[in-house]
N, CA, C and O atoms as CSV, one atom per row, in Angstrom:
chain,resi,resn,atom,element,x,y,z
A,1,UNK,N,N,164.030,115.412,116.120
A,1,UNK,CA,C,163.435,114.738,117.262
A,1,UNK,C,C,162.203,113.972,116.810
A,1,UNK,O,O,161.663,114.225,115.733
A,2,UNK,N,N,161.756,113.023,117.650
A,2,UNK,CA,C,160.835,112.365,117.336
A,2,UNK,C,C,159.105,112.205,118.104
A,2,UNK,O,O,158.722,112.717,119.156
A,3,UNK,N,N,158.430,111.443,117.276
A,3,UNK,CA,C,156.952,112.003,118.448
A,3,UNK,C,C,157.467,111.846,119.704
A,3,UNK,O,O,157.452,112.808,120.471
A,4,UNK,N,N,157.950,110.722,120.065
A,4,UNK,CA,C,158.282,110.702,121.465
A,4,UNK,C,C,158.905,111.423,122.390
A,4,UNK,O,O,158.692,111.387,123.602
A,5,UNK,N,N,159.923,112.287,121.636
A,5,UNK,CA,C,160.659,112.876,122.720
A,5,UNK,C,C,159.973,114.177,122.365
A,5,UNK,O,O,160.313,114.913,123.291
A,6,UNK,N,N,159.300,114.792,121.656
A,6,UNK,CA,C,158.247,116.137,121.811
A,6,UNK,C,C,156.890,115.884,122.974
A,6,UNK,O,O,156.237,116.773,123.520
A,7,UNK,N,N,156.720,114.335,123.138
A,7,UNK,CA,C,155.665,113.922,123.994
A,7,UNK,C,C,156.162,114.273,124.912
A,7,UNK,O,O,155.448,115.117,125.453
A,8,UNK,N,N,157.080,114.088,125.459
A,8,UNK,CA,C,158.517,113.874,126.668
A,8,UNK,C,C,158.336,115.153,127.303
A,8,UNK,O,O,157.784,115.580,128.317
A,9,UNK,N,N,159.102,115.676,126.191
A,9,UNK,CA,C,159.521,117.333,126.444
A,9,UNK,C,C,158.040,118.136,126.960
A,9,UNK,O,O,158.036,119.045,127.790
A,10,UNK,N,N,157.036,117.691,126.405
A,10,UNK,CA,C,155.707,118.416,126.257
A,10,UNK,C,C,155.440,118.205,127.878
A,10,UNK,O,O,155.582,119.185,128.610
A,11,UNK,N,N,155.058,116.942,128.435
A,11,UNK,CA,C,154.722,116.506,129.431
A,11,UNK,C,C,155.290,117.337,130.681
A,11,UNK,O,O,154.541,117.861,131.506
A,12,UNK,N,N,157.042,117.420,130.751
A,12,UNK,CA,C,157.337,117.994,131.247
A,12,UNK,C,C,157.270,119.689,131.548
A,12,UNK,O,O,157.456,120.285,132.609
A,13,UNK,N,N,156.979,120.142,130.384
A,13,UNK,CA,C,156.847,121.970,130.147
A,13,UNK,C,C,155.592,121.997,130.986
A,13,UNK,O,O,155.639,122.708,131.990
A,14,UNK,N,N,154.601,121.409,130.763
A,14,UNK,CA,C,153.211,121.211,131.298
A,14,UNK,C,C,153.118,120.801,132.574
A,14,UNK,O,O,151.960,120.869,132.987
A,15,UNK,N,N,154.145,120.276,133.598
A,15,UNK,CA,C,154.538,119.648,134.579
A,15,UNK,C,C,154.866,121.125,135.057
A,15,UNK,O,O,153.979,121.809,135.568
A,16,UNK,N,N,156.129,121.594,134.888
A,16,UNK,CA,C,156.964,122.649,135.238
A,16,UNK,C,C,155.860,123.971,135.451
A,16,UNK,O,O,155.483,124.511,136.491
A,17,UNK,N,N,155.557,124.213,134.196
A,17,UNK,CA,C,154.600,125.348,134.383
A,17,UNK,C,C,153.468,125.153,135.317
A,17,UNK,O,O,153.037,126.087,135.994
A,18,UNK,N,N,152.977,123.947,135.364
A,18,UNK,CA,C,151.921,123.957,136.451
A,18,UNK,C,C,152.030,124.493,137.510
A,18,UNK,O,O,151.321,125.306,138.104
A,19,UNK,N,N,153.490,123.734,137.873
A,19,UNK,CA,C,153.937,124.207,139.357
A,19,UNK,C,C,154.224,125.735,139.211
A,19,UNK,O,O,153.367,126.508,139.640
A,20,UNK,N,N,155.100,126.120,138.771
A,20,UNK,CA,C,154.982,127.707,138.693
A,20,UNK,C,C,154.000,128.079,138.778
A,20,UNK,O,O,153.672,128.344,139.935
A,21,UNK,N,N,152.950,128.327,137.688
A,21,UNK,CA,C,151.738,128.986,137.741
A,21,UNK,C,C,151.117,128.986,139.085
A,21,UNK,O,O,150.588,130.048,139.414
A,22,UNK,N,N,151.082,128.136,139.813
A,22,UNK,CA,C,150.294,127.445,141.109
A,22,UNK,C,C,151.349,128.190,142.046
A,22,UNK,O,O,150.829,128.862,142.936
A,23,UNK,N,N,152.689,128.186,142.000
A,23,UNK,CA,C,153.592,128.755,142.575
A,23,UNK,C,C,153.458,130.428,143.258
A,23,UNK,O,O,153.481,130.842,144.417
A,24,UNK,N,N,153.281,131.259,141.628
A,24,UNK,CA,C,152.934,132.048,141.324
A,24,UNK,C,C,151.647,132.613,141.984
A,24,UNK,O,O,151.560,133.681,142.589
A,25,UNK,N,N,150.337,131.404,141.685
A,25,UNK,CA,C,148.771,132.236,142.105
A,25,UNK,C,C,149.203,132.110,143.901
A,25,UNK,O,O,148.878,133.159,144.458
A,26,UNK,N,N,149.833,131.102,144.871
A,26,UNK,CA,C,150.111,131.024,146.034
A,26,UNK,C,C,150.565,132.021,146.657
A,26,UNK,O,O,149.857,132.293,147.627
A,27,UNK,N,N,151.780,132.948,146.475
A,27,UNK,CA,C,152.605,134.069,146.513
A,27,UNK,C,C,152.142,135.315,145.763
A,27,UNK,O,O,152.911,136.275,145.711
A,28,UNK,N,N,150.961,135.374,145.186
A,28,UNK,CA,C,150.283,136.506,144.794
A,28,UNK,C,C,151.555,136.874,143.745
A,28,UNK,O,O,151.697,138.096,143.695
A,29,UNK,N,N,152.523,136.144,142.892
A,29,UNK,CA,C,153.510,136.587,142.173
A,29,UNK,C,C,152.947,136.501,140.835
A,29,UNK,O,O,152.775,135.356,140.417
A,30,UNK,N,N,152.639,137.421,140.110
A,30,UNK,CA,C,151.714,136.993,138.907
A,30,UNK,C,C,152.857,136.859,137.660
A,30,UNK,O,O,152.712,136.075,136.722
A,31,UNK,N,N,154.183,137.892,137.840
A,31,UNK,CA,C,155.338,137.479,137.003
A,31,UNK,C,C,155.348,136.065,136.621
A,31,UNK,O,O,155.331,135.568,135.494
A,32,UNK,N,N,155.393,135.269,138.289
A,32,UNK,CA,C,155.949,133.090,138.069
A,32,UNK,C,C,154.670,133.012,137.662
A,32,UNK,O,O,154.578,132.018,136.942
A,33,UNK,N,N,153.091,133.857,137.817
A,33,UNK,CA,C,152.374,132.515,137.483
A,33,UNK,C,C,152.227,133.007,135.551
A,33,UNK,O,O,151.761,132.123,134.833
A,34,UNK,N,N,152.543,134.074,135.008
A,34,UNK,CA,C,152.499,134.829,133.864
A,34,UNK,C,C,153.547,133.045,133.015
A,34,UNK,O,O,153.304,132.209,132.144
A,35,UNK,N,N,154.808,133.377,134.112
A,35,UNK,CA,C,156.028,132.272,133.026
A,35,UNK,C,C,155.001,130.984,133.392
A,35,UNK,O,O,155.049,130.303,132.368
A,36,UNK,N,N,154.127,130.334,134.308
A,36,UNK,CA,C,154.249,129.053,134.228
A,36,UNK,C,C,152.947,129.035,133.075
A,36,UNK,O,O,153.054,128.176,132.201
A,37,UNK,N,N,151.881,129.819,133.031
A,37,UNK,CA,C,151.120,129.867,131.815
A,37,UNK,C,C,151.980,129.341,130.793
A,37,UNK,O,O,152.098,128.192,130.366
A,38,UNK,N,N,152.622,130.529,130.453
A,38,UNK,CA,C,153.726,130.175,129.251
A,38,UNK,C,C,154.003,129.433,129.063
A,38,UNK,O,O,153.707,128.991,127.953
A,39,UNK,N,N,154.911,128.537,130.072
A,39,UNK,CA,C,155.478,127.288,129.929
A,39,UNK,C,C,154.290,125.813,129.672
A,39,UNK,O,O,154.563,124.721,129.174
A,40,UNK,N,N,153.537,126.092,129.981
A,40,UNK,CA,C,152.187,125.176,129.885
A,40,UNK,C,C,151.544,125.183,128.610
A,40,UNK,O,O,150.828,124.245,128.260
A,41,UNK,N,N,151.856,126.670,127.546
A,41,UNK,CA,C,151.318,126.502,126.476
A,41,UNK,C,C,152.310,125.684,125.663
A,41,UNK,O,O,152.125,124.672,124.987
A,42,UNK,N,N,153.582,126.497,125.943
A,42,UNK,CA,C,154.913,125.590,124.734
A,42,UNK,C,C,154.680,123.896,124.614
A,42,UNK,O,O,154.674,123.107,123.669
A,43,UNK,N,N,154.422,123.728,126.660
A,43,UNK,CA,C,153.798,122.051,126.456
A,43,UNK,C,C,153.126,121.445,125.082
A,43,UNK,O,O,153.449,120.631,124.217
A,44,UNK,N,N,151.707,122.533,125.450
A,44,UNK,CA,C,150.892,121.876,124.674
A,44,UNK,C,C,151.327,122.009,123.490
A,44,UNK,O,O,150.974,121.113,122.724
A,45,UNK,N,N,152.147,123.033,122.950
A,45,UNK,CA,C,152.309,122.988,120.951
A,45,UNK,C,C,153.126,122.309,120.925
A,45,UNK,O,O,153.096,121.838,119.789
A,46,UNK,N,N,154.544,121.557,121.860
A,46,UNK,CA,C,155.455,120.658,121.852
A,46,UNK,C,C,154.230,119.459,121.480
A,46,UNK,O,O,154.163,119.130,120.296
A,47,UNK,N,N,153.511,118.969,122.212
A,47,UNK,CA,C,152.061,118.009,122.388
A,47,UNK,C,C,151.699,117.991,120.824
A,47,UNK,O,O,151.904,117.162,119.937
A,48,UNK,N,N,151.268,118.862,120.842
A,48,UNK,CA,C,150.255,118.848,119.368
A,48,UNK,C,C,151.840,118.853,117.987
A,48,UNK,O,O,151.466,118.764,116.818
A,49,UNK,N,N,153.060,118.930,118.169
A,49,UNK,CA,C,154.187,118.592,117.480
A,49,UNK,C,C,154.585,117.291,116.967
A,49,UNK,O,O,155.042,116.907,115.890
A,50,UNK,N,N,154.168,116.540,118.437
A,50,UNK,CA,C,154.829,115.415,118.276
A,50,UNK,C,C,153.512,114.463,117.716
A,50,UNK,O,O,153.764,113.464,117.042
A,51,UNK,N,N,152.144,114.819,118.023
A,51,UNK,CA,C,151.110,113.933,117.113
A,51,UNK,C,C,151.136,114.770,115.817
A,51,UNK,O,O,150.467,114.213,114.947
A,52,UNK,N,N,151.491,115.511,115.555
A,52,UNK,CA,C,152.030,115.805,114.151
A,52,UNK,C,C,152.793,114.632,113.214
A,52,UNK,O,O,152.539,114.070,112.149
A,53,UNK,N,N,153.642,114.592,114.001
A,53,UNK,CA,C,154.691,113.781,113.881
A,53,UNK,C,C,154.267,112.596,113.731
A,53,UNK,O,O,154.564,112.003,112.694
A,54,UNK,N,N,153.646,112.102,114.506
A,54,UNK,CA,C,153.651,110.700,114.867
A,54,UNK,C,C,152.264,110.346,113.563
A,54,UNK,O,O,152.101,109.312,112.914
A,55,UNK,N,N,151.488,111.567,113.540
A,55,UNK,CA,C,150.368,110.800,111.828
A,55,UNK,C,C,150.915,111.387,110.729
A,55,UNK,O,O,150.094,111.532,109.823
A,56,UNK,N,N,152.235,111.855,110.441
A,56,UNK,CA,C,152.900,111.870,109.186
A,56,UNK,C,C,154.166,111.699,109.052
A,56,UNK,O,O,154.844,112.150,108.129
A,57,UNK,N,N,154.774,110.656,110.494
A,57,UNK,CA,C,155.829,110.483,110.251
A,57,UNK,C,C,156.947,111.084,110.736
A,57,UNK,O,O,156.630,112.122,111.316
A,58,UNK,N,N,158.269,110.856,110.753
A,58,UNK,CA,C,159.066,112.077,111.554
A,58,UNK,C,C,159.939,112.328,110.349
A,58,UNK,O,O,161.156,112.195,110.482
A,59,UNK,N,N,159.516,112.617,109.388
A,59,UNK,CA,C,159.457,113.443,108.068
A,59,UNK,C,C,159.702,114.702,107.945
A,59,UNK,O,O,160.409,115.244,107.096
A,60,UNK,N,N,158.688,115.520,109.417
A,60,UNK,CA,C,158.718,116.758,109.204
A,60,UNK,C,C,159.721,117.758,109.781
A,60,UNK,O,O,159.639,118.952,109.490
């Protein structure tokens, strides 16, 4: 894959989890807001993947 579609993918995990998490703190469900954390971090290391990528190339 390339920077772009880890940007992609990232944006969205970070999208998704928001809403969960927010989902989650609304409904006092700390399980959804536990996964949308989660899903908000994978964002960001998808994020920090694809500028990997993108200052050495899609090499890696």
């Amino acid at each position: 894959m390339g920077e772009t579609t880890d940007k992609l993918k990232a944006a969205g995990n970070k999208l998704a989890g928001g809403v969960k998490e927010a989902a989650g703190k609304a409904t006092g469900n700390a399980d959804l807001e536990a996964k949308g954390d989660a899903q908000q971090l994978k964002g960001t290391g998808q994020d920090v993947k694809g500028s990997v990528k993108g200052a050495l190339g899609d090499k890696i």
